[in-house]
C-alpha positions in Angstrom: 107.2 90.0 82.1 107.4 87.3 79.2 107.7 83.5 79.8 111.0 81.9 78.5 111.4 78.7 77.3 108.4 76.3 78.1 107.0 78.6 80.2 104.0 78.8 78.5 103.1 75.3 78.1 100.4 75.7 81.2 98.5 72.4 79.8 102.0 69.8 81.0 100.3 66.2 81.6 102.7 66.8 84.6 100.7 69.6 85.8 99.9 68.0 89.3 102.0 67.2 92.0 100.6 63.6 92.1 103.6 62.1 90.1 105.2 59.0 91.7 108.9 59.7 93.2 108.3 63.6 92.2 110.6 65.9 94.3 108.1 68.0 96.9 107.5 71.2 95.9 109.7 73.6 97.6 107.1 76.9 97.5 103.5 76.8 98.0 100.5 79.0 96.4 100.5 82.1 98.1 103.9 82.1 99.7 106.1 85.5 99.5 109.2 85.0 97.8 112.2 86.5 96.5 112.9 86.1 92.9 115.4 87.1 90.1 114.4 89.2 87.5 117.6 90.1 84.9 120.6 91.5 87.5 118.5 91.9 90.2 116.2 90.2 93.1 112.5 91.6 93.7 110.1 90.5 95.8 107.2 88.4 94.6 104.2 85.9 95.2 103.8 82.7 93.9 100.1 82.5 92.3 100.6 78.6 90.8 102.5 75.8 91.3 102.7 73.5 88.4 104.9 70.1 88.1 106.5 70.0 84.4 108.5 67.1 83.4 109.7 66.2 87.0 110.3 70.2 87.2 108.5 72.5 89.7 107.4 75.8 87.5 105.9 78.6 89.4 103.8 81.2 88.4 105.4 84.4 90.3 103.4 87.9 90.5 106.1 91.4 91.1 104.9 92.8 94.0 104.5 96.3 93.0 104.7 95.6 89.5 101.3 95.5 86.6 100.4 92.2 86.4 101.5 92.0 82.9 104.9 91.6 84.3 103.5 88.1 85.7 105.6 85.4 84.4 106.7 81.3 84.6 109.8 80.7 86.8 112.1 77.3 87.7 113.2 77.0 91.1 116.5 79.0 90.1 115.1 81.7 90.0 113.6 81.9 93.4 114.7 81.9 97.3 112.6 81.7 100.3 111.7 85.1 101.4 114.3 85.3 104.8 116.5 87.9 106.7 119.6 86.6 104.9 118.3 86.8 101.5 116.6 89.8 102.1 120.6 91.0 102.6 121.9 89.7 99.9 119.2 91.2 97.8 119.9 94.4 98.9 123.3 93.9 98.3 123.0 92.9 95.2 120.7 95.6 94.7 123.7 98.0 96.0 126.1 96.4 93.3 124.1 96.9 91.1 123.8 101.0 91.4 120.1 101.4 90.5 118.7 102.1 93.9 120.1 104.7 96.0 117.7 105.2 98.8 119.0 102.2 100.7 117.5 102.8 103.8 114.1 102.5 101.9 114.7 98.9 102.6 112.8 96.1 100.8 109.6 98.1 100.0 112.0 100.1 97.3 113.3 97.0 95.8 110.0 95.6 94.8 108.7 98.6 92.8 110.2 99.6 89.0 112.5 102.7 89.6 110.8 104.3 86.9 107.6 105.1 88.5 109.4 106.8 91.4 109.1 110.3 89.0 105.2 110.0 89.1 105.0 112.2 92.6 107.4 114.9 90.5 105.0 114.6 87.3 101.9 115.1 89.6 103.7 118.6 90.3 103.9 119.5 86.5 100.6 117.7 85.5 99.0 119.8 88.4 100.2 122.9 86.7 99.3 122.2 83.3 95.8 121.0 84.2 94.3 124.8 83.6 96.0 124.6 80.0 95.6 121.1 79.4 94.4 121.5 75.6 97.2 122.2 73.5 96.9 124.5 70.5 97.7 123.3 66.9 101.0 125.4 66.7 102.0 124.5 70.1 101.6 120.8 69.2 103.2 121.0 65.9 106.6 123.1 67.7 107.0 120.0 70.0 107.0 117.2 66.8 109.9 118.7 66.5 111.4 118.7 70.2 111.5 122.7 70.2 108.7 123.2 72.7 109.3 126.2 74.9 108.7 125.5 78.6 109.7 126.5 81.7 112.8 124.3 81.7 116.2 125.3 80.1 116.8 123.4 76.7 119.7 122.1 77.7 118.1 120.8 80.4 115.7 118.4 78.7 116.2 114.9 77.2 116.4 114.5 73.7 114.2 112.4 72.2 114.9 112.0 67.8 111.1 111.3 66.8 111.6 109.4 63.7 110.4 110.9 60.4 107.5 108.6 59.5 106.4 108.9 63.0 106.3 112.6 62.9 104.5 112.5 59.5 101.8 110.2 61.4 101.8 113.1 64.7 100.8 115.9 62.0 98.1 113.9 60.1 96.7 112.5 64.2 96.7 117.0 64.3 95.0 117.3 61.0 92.0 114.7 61.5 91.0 116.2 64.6 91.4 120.0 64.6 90.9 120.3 61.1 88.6 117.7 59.9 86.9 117.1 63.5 87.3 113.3 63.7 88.2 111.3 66.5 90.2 107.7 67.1 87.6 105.5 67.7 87.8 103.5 71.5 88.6 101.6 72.8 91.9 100.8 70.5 93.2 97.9 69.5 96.3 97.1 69.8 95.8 99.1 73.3 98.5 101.3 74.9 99.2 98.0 77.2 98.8 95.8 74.6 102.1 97.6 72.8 103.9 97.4 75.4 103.5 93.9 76.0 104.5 93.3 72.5 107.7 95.4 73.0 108.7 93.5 76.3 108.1 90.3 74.3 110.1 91.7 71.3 112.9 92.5 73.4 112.6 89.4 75.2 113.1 87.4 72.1 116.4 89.3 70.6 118.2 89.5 73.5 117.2 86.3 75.1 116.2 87.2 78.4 114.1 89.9 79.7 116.1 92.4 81.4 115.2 94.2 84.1 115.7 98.1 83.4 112.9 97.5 79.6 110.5 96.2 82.3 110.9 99.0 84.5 110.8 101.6 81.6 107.2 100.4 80.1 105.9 100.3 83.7 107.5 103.8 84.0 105.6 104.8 80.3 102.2 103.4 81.5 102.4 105.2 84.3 103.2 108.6 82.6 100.8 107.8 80.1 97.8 107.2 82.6 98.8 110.0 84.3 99.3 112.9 81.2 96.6 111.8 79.3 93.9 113.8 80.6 95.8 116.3 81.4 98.1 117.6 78.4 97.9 114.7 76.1 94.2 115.4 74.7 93.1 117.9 71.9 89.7 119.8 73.4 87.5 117.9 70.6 88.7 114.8 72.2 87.5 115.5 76.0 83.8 114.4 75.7 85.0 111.4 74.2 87.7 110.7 77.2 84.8 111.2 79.8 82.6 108.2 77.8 85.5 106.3 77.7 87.6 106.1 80.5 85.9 105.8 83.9 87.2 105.6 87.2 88.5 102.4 87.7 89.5 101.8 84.2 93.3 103.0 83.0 93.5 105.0 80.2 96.5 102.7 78.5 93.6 100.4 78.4 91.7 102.0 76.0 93.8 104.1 74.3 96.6 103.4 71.4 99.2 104.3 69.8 98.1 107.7 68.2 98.1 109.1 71.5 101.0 106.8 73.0 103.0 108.7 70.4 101.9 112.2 72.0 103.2 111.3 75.1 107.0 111.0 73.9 106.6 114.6 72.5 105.6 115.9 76.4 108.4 113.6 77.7 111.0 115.6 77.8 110.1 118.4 79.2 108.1 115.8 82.3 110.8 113.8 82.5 113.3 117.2 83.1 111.2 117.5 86.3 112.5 114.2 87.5 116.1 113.8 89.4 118.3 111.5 86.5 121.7 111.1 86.5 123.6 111.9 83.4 124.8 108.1 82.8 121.0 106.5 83.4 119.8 109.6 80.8 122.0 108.6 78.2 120.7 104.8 78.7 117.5 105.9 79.2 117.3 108.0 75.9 118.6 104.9 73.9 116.0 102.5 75.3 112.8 105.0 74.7 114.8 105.7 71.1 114.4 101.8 70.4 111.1 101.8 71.4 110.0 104.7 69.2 111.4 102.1 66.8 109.5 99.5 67.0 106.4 101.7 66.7 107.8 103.2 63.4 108.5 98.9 62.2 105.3 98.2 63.2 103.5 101.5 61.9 101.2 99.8 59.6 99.4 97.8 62.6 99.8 100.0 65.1 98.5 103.3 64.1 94.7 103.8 62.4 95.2 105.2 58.5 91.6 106.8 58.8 89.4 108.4 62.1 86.2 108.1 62.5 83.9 111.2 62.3 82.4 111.4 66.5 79.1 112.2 67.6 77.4 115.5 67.1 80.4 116.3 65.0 80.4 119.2 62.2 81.7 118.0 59.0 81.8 114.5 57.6 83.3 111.7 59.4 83.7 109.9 55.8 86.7 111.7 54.4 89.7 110.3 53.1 93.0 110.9 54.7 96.0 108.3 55.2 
């Protein structure tokens, strides 16, 4: 989530609640909410309280959201966590036409939509986990979108790779199979870190953070933290996963945008696996085809121009390749 306005003006000289003739603030530290977020209510926690020029601010965190999406509210924005307003965010919800599963109650409201395909990915991850390093020619058919699988064509969403970013997805081929160089780790900006920007991006041209980009990014860490091991990695790169990325640390953590850009070239065919309406696809193929934009704009800081050679490797890590 980004902050609007004054949001993120945490250091207020009216940052206490000791101000003379101050209203009393109507939620306290800790207290389960229900807040608005874009066209829809989700359920939340306030973390801080904070007086700002006579005006109660409160630092809200999604429940069931990354904590990236933590964000500075006003009092507008929120309503005390009750029976009726639990209604009327379900009916809202319901207007709306994003959640189906109504009897799924408040627990489905609170958690993006988008990460509700990860059980159907684990079913396709599982079954590419015993093929999980992809040959050169099998990488270089799905730049393109052509990969064969064992879903109809027609049946998979179309994502238009721009040219520039395909050019960088041949060269990320070319230093490691062919040159035996690896990204260097952790990455910075980091897969999270992007995504941040893009929320903040977004944010800024249209305003207001709307709900269904927040849900989307949540939806492309999770994929990404989820495929990288499994189908997004060339074989050279494995040892190098295992130092990197242990247990309790996310791979979108450590990672960037070379291999943020694999992932959108396994997308369709993961996200055919996953029950989408026609009219959300369409919606949902514009959104990822403005984020792929935003990469390509911001190509130059994003991606790495050069690897670095990796340990034990054959070959020279000291060649020159853009």
């Amino acid at each position: 989530m980004v902050s609007s306005k004054d949001d993120s003006a945490t250091d207020s000289d009216n940052s206490s609640g000791d101000v003379p003739d101050s209203k009393p603030s109507v939620y306290t530290e800790g207290e389960k909410v229900l807040a608005y977020h874009g066209p829809r209510i989700y359920e939340a926690k306030v973390q801080k309280a904070e007086l700002r020029k006579n005006e109660w601010r409160y630092f809200v965190h999604y429940l069931g959201w990354n904590k990236n999406w933590d964000e500075w509210v006003g009092t507008d924005r929120l309503m005390k966590h009750t029976e009726d307003n639990v209604l009327k965010q379900q009916a809202l919800d319901k207007k709306q036409g994003m959640e189906k599963n109504t009897k799924s109650g408040r627990s489905a409201q609170a958690k993006p939509k988008s990460s509700a395909g990860v059980s159907s990915l684990d079913v396709k991850l599982d079954k590419e986990d015993t093929k999980s390093n992809v040959p050169k020619g099998k990488k270089r058919k799905a730049d393109s979108g052509t990969e064969k699988g064992n879903v109809s064509a027609e049946k998979l969403v179309k994502i238009q790779i721009p040219s520039t970013l395909k050019k960088q997805l041949v060269d990320d081929w070319e230093f490691i199979t062919q040159q035996n160089k690896l990204v260097k780790l952790p990455r910075s900006p980091t897969v999270d870190d992007i995504l941040t920007k893009y929320l903040e991006y977004r944010s800024k041209k249209d305003g207001m953070m709307t709900d269904s980009v927040g849900e989307i990014l949540n939806g492309i860490r999770c994929y990404f933290d989820k495929a990288l091991p499994v189908i997004l990695l060339y074989k050279k790169e494995r040892q190098q996963y295992h130092e990197a990325v242990s247990d309790n640390v996310s791979p979108s953590s450590v990672y960037g945008a070379e291999h943020l850009l694999r992932l959108f070239v396994k997308l369709p065919e993961l996200l055919a696996y996953v029950k989408i309406e026609e009219e959300t696809l369409i919606r949902l193929q514009q959104k990822l085809l403005d984020f792929l934009r935003f990469l390509q704009k911001n190509q130059g800081t994003f991606f790495l121009s050069a690897y670095d050679g990796p340990k034990a490797s054959e070959g020279s890590g000291k060649d020159k390749e853009s």
